[in-house]
N, C-alpha and C positions, 0 to 999 in steps of 0.2 A: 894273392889277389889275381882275379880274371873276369875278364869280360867275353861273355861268351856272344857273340854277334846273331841278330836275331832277325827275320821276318821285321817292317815297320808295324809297330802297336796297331796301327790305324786298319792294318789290314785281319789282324789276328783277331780270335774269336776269344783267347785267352791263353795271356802267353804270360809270361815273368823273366824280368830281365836284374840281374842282380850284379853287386859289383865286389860281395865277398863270398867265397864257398867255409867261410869259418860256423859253424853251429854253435850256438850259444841259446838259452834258453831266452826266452823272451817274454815280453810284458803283450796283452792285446789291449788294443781303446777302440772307441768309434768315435767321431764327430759328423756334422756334416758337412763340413768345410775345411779341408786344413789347406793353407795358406804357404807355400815355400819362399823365404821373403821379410824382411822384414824391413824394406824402405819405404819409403812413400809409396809406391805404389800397393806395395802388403797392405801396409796400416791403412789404408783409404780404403783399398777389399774387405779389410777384418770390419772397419767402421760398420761398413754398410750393414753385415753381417751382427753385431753387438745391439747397432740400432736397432732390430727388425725381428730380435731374440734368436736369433738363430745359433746353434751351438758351433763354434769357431774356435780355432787352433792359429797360431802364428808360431812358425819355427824360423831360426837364425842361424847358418855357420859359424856368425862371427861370435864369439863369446862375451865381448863388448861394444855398446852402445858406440855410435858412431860419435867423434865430437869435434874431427874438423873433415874438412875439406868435400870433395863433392862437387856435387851443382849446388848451387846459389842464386836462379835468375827464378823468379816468379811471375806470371804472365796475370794481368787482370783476371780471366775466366779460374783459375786456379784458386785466387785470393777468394772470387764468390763463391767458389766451392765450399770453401774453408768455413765461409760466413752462414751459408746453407746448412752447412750441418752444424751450427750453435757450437755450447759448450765456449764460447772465448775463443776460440781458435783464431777466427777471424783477428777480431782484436788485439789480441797479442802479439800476429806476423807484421800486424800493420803497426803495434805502437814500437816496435824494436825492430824491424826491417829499415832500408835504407829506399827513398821511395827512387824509383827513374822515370823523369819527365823528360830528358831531353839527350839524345846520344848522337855521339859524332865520327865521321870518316877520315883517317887520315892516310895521305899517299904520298909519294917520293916522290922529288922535282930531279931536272936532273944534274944538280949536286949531291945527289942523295943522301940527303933532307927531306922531313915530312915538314908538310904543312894540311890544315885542314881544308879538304874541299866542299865538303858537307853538314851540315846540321839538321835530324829528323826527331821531329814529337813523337814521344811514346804517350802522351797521352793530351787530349783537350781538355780545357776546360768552357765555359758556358754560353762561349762564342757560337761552337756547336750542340747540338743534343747531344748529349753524354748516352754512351750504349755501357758504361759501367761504373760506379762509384770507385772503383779502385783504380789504381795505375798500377803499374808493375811495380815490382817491389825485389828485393836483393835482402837475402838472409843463410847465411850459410845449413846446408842440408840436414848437419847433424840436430842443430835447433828444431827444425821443421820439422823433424823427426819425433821432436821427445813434446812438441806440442803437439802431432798428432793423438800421441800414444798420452796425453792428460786426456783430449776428449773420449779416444777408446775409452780406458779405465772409466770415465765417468758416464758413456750411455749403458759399460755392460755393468755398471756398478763394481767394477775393483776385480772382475772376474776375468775377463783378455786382457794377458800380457804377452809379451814378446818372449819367446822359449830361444833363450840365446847358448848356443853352442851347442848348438843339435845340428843337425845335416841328415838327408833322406842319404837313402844308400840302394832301392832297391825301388822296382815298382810292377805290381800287377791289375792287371783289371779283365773283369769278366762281362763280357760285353752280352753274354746273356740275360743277364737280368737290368741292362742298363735303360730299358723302358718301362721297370716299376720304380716310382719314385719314392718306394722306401727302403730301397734297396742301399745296399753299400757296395757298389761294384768296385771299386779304389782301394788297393790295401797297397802303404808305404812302409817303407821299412826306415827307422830312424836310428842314429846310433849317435855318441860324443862324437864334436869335432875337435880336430886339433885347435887348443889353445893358441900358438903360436900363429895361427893365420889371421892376425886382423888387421882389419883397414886402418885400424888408428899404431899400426906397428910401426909407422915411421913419420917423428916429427924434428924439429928446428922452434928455438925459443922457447919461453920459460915451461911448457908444459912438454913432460916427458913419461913416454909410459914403457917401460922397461920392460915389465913383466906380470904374472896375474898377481903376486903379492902388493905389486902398487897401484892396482886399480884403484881400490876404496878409497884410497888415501889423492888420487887424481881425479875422479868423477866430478864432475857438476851437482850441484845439488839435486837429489832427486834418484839417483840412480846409484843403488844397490850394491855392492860387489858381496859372492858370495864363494866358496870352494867350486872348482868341477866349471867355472863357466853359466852359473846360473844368477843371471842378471838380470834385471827389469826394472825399468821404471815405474814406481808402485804409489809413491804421494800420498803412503798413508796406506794403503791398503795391502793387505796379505796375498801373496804372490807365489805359486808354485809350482817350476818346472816340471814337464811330463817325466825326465830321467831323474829327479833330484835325488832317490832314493835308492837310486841304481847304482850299481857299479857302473868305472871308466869304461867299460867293454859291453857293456850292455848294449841290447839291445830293445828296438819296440816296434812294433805291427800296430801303424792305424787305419781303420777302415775308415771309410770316407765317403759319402754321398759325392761330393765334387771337392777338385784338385785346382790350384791357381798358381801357377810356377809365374813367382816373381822375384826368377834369381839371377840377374843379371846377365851381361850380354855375354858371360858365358855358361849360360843356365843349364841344370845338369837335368832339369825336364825334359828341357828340347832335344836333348841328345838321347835321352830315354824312349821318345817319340820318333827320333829318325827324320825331326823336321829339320830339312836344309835352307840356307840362308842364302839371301842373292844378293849382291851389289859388290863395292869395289874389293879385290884381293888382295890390296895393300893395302898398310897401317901405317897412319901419322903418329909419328912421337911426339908428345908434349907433355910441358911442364905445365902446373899450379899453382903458384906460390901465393899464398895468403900472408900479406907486409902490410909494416906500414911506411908508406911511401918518403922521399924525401926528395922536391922535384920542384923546376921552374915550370913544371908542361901546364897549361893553364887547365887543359878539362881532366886534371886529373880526379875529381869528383863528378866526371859523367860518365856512362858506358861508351867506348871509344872502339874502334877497330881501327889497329896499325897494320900498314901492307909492311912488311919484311921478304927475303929473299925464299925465306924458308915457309911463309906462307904468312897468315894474317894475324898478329897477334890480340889477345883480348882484355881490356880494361873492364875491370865490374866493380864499382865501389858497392861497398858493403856497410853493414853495423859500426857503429865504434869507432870510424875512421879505418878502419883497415881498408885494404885493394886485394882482390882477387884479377892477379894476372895470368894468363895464358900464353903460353910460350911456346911457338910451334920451332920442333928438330926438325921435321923434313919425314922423307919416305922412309924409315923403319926398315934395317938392311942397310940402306941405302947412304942413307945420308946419317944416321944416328940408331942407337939400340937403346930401347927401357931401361935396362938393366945400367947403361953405360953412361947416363945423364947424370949430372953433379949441378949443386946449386947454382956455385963458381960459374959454371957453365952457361947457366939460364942466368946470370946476372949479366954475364959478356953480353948475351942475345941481347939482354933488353936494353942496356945502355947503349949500342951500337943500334937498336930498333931505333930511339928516341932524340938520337942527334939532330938537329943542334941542341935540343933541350938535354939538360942537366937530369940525374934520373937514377935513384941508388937505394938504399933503403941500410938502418943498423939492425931492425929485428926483423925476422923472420917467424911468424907466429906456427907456418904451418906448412909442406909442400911437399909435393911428390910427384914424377913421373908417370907416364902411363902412354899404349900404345891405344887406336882406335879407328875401326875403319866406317866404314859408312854404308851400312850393309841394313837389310830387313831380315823375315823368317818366311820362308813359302807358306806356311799356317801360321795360325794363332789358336787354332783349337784343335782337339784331339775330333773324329767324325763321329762320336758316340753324344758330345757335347754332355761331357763330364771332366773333360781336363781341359784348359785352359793355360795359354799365355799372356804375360802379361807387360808391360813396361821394357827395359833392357833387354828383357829375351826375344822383346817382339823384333827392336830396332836400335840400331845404334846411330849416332851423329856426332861431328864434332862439335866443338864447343860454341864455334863461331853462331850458329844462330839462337844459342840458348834457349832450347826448345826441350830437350833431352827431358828433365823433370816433368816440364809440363807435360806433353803428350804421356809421358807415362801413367802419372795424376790422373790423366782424361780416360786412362786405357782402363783405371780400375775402378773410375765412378761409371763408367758406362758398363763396366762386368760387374759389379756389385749387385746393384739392387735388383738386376736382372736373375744370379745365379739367388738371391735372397726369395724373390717369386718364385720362381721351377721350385723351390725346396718347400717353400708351405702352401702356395694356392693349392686348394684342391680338385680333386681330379676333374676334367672335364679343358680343362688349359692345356694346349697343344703346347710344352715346354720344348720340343727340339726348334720347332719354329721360334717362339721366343731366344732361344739361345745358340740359331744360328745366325743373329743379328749381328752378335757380337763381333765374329770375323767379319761378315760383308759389311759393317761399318768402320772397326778399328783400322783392318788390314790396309786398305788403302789409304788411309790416312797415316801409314808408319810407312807405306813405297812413298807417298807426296816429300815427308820430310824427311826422304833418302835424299829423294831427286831433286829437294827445292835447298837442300845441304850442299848437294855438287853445285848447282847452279850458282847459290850464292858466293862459294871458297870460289869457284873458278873466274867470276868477278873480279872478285878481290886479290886472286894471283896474277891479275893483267897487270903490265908492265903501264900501261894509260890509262886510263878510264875517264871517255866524255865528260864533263859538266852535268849534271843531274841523271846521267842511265842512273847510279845508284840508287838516289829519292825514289826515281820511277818503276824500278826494283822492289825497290822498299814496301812502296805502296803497293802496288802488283799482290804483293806476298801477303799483307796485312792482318787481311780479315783469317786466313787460315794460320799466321803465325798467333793469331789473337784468339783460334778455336771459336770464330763466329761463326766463318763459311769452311763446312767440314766436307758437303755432299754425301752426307748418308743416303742409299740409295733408297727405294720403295721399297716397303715392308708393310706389316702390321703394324708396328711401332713408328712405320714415317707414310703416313697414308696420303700418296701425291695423287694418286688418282680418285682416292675417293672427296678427298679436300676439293672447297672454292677455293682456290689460291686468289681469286681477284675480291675476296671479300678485305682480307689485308694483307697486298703486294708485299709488305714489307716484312712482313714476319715467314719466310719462306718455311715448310713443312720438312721437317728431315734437320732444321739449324741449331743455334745455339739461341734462345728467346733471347732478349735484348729487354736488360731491365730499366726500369724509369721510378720517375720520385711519385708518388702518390699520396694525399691526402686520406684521410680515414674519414666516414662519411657519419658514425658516427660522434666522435672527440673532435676532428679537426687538425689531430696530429700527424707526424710526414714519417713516409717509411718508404725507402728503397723496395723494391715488391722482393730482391732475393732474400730482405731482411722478413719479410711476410710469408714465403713462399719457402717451407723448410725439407728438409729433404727424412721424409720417416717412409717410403716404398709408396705411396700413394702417387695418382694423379692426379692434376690441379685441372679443375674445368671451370676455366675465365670467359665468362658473359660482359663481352663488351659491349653493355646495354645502352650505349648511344645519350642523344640528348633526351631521357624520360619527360622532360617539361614538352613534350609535344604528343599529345594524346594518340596519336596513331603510334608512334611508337614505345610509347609506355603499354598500348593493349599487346603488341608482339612480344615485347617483353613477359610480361602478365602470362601469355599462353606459353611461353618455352618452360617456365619456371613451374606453370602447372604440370605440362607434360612431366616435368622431372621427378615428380612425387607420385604424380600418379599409377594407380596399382596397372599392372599388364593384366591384358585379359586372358591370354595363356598361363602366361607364370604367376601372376598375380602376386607380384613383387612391385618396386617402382625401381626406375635406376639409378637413382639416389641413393633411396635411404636403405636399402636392404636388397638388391642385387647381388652388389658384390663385397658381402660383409667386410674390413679391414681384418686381416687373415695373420695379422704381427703379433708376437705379443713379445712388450719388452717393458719393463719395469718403469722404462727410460720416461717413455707415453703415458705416465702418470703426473707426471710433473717434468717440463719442459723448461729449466733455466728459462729460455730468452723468451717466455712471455708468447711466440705465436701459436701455440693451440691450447685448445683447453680443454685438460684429462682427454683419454684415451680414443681415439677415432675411432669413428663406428662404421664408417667406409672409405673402400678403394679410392673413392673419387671425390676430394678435397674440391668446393662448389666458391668460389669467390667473383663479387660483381665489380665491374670498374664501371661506371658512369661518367658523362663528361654534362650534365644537366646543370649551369648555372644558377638556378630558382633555388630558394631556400632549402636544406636538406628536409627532406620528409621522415617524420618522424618511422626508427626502426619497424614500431607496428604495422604499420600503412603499407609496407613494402609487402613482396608477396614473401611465401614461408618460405622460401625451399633458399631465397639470403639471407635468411637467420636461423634456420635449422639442422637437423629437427631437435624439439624440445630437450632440452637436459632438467631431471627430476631434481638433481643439485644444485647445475650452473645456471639453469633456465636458457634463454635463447643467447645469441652468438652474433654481438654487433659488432665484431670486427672483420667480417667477409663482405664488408660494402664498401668500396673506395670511389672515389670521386679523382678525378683526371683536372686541377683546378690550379688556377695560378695563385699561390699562398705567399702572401707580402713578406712573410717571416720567416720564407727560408727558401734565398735564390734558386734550388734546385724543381721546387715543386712549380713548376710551369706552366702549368697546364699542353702540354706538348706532346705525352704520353700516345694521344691519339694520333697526333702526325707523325712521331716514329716508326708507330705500327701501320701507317697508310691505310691508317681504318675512315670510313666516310661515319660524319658523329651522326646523321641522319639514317643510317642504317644498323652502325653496330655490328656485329661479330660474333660466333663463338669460336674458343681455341682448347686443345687440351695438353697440356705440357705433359711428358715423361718424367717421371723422378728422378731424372740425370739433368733438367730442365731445358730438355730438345722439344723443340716442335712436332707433336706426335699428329694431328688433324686443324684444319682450320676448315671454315664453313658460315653460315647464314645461316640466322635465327631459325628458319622457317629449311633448313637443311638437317631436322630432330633425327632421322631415320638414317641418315646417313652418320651421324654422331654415337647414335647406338651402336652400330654396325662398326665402328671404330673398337671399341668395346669390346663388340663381341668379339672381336676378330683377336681380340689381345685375350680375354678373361676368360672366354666360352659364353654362352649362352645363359648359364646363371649357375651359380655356388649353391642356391638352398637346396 
């Protein structure tokens, strides 16, 4: 084995960097997508990619399915993700997740004793407008995991699975051809991994996995055990790893249109690429222990932070009654070693954490060790903007703010359906600009929750802490710990300069949209808009057409919506209905489970109206076409792109309030156009048409036909 040290990729015009000189005869494939990765953040890339038909690969070191430990903390924007892309997903984290509404602070007096100084909402309810139907939610990761991978399977129809106990070995790229977009400049080398390296190698209590003859017989329902490492969760459907048929030693070459390295914080992409990482050069030790508790402490069913000597420990209830605790050794070297942690050990920590309270536990479902420092990556993407990082390789953090999942979640819905566009728009689409959003937006958002990590542990390791700094902390942090206020800077995809920002203050251009309850305008019935607003690569163009019962502006209305269908007198297209044809094609988009669209979109730009008009609703025909169209031969017109903004007696949420969230005037009205990630891509005034194009064009080109 050798590694022979090389020039940074980034700089080479076409190099290969390998990690064995053994020759074996080999398999070739292509895809356009392979995936390195197979946690949440993979499966959330692969999603995007399965929805949108795109051909996708997911590969895995570990040979089996993960099924305990991990992160556990789920953040509201996460949960809407989940609900966004259908399939159940949503539903399922929330009917078996453990919800968090309310978390607390505890610090040592000085008998050294905690007591609680604090109490903070993780979530409102109807006192305030609600910016998300969900609260945060607690579900251990492996679950998370094997519900992602049912709605995989089910938009690629049974065909992405997770290729478990496979590992890259090798990586070249030719950077001559990496401005045709049919090109394969990507060719990875894959090979068996070792058996013996998996996450689930070490447990405590009644589940015990020894070796790969007791998998089958220890899995969850659902998931596979086969010879060689080849796992998946399949629910029915036939399932076939790329080496199955290989020999242990084999080998495989796939060429790849684009590369997504989401393999953990110590990713063997980034090291392939020569990207260096900045932040602290120590590592904290800590424990995990998944119990179930036995204890006088009262908020032992809230999220809690205990200050200890050795740093802050963390309370996360979970499913089932179990507790997810966090057990901080100290500096790594220093004060404790990974390797040299024992359970005994972190039971000593945590009953001496918890004095005067009583605090012990007789089973241990799950736990293990682990070192971690609090560092980022100087990139996130390769300069050719065909490799990519993602989740854990981007950034590491400790546990304490429970962010780690989510930001990663965030890192691969915002690379998704962006690398899902570059690969089938056709030509004419400036794809490096589209996909170098992806660094100038992720990146700083993985230095923020480096720096808002130190900020927060070094709070919490003060020996005092004032009366409410932490609340004020708390809050401070909020809207970025909640992925509402991110600061994507100015782009194509965050158009600040060419946006009215004073049309609605509140929905800033570059954020996370802010969903609200809305009535249906023609049934009367209530839908959360992220439950309306689904995630298939399209963007949503919201006419928030004001109060229509005032004839002046029902005729502005009237003219935006004509504009929209009408033919160009250059292109003689309209920018509607046949601009930017819907460029996906997925099996998926024929039938849609949850009911929001119907059969297969015909364009890029998904057109829905929100009214806040009190007067009787007007019959669908009466409205102009371009909110009910265009015509379907089958389904005929499309009354559910008309919502009403209206206070509905039958379901406290529906408020009519939607408009004072968004800080929209009902006397003027609005347009907005969401990103398929659902950020804030433009905002503007009715009578702002050319500038809305100009959005457009700036993302699509000038026009596809």
């Amino acid at each position: 084995m050798f590694y022979c040290p090389q020039e940074p990729l980034i700089r080479k015009k076409h190099i290969q960097m390998a990690i064995s000189n053994k020759k074996v005869t080999s398999v070739t494939s292509e895809t356009d997508v392979l995936v390195v990765g197979g946690g949440p953040a993979g499966l959330i890339a692969a999603w995007w990619m399965a929805r949108t038909g795109i051909r996708v690969r997911v590969i895995d070191k570990d040979p089996y399915p993960l099924l305990h430990g991990r992160a556990d903390g789920m953040r509201s924007r996460t949960v809407e993700m989940l609900d966004s892309m259908g399939s159940g997903m949503q539903e399922t984290v929330t009917r078996e997740s453990f919800p968090m509404l309310m978390s607390g602070n505890w610090m040592r007096n000085e008998k050294d004793e905690i007591q609680r100084i604090e109490q903070m909402p993780m979530y409102e309810d109807h006192t305030h407008i609600l910016v998300t139907p969900f609260c945060p939610q607690a579900l251990s990761q492996g679950r998370l995991e094997r519900i992602i991978q049912d709605g995989l399977l089910d938009v690629s129809g049974g065909s992405v699975v997770v290729e478990r106990g496979i590992e890259a070995t090798k990586l070249e790229y030719n950077a001559e051809v990496e401005d045709d977009p049919l090109a394969y400049p990507i060719t990875v080398g894959l090979k068996r991994a070792d058996p013996s390296e998996s996450a689930n190698s070490r447990f405590e209590g009644e589940l015990k996995i020894l070796n790969k003859s007791t998998i089958a017989a220890a899995a969850p329902n659902g998931i596979h055990g086969a010879p060689n490492g080849d796992h998946a969760q399949t629910n029915g459907y036939a399932a076939h790893n790329g080496l199955q048929e290989a020999p242990d030693d084999a080998v495989e070459e796939v060429r790849a249109k684009y590369l997504i390295g989401c393999d953990g914080a110590r990713s063997w992409l980034r090291k392939q690429l020569d990207i260096k990482t900045d932040g602290s050069h120590t590592n904290t030790v800590w424990a995990a222990l998944d119990i179930f508790p036995i204890t006088d402490f009262p908020d032992v069913r809230r999220p809690n932070g205990i200050q200890t000597e050795k740093g802050t420990l963390m309370l996360i209830p979970r499913e089932k009654g179990l507790l997810r605790v966090y057990v901080p050794f100290g500096e790594e070297g220093k004060d404790a070693t990974r390797e040299g942690v024992t359970l005994e050990q972190a039971r000593d920590l945590v009953q001496k954490a918890f004095k005067p309270y009583h605090f012990t536990w007789e089973h241990c479902q799950w736990w293990s060790s682990y070192s971690l420092g609090q560092r980022h990556s100087e990139r996130a993407a390769h300069a050719g903007h065909r490799i990519f990082l993602s989740g854990d390789a981007v950034h590491n953090n400790s546990p304490l703010i429970g962010l780690g999942l989510n930001v990663s979640a965030q890192d691969a819905w915002n690379l998704g359906w962006k690398i899902a566009l570059a690969a089938k728009a056709p030509k004419g689409m400036d794809r490096h600009a589209l996909m170098a959003t992806y660094e100038s937006e992720r990146l700083p958002v993985a230095e923020k929750l480096v720096w808002y990590d130190r900020n927060w542990t070094t709070l919490f390791n003060k020996k005092l802490v004032e009366p409410g700094v932490i609340m004020q902390r708390y809050f401070e942090f909020r809207n970025f710990s909640d992925a509402f206020v991110l600061g994507y800077p100015e782009s194509p995809l965050a158009a600040k300069k060419l946006s009215n920002q004073a049309a609605a203050p509140m929905m800033q251009v570059g954020e996370s949209f802010k969903h609200t309850r809305i009535a249906m305008h023609a049934d009367a019935q209530t839908y959360w808009t992220c439950n309306r607003l689904r995630s298939d690569g399209r963007f949503h163009l919201i006419l928030f057409a004001g109060d229509w019962s005032v004839p002046r502006q029902m005729s502005r209305v009237e003219t935006f919506c004509r504009k929209l269908i009408e033919k160009d007198g250059e292109s003689g297209d309209s920018l509607l209905y046949d601009r930017y044809p819907y460029c996906f094609d997925s099996s998926f988009n024929n039938y849609d489970r949850s009911g929001a669209d119907r059969g297969r979109p015909s364009s890029m730009i998904n057109f829905v109206t929100l009214h806040c008009s009190q007067e009787e609703p007007r019959p669908m025909l009466e409205l102009p076409e371009a909110m009910r169209g265009p015509y379907h031969p089958v389904l005929g017109w499309d009354p559910t792109r008309v919502w009403i903004d209206r206070d509905a007696p039958y379901d406290r949420y529906c408020d009519g309030r939607a408009y004072e969230a968004y800080g929209i005037d009902p006397a003027k009205g609005c347009v907005a156009v969401l990103r398929p990630d659902m950020h804030i891509g433009y905002v503007g005034e009715l009578e702002d048409f050319d500038g809305m194009v100009k959005f457009f064009q700036d993302v699509f080109g000038p026009s596809w036909r």
